[in-house]
C-alpha angles and dihedrals in degrees: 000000000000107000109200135182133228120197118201104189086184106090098230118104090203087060092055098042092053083046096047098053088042091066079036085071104037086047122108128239109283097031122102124186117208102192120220118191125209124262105216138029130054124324084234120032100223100164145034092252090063085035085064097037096058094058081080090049100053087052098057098032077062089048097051092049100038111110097141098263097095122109106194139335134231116192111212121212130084109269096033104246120212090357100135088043082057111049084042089065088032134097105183131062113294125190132180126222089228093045105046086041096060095043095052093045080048098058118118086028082280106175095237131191129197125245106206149146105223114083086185093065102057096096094057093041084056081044098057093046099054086046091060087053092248100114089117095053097044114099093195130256127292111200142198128260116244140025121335096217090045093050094047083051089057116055097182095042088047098048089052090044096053093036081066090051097046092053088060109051075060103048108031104029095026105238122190090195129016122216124203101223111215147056098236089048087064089113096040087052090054084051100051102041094077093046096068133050094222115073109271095199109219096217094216091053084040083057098046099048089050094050086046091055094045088051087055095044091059090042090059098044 
């Protein structure tokens, strides 16, 4: 059996559990994923402030939970916070939602945007995708109107927020793939796929198939 965790940097045990059976589904025979969420911090990460500061939570999220029968690790929050910290005390596989889910909407050398609901996070998500060396392939974010918390509150008013946002990373910046950028927008991201022709890319399945490859790649080498 394949033990993975999964780290929810947003303080709100709902939220993990939805993320959590999300990678569940996308999971292989054989692998299980047990969800943590963290202990401090906000229930939804909104700015770069509460970006930086759970990099502290996801590690020790990962130190409360170490006891040597974990796999791998997926941190789940857009920006993968405290991802490199991690996989510096680590010694298993560890992916961030942000970072598998730019480099699936990326295959085949596809131009991809991003579809969110932070307008402070903009900067970090750009970040993270210069960092991955996709800067060139990236079309920008298009984000909801309203108030993030209010909107997450709210599934049916989110999906169609962000259906609007995804339309026009398609239409105006000319996006080949469309990534929902976000954690707590997991159940959002399974609702839109099958409304565009174009992927929309689901960043916590994003998270588990990459895991997965990386497990079969070690396991290959």
């Amino acid at each position: 059996m394949q033990e993975i965790l999964l780290i929810n940097p947003n303080s709100s045990s709902s939220t993990t559990a939805m993320m959590a059976k999300i990678a569940s589904s996308e999971a292989p025979a054989g692998c299980r994923v047990t969800g943590i969420t963290a202990a401090g911090g906000p229930t939804m990460i909104v700015n770069e402030d509460e970006l930086n500061a759970a990099a502290t939570e996801v590690l020790k999220a990962w130190r409360s939970a170490a006891g040597g029968r974990w796999n791998g690790v997926i941190v789940s929050a857009f920006g993968d916070p405290g991802i490199e910290l991690l996989r510096c005390e680590a010694s298993v596989p560890v992916v961030g939602i942000a970072e598998a889910s730019m480099l699936a909407a990326s295959e085949g050398r596809r131009r991809f945007g991003i579809a969110t609901v932070t307008p402070e996070l903009v900067s970090p998500i750009e970040g993270r995708a210069a960092a991955l060396g996709l800067r060139a392939l990236y079309t920008g974010i298009r984000l909801t109107q309203g108030d993030p918390h209010a909107l997450a509150a709210d599934p049916q008013a989110l999906e169609e927020a962000l259906a609007k946002a995804v339309q026009c990373c398609i239409d105006e910046d000319g996006a080949q793939a469309v990534i929902i950028g976000g954690g707590p927008l997991g159940q959002a991201a399974l609702a839109l796929a099958p409304r565009f022709d174009v992927p929309v890319i689901a960043p916590i399945s994003a998270a588990m198939r990459l895991l997965c490859s990386r497990f079969a790649a070690t396991r290959g080498a």
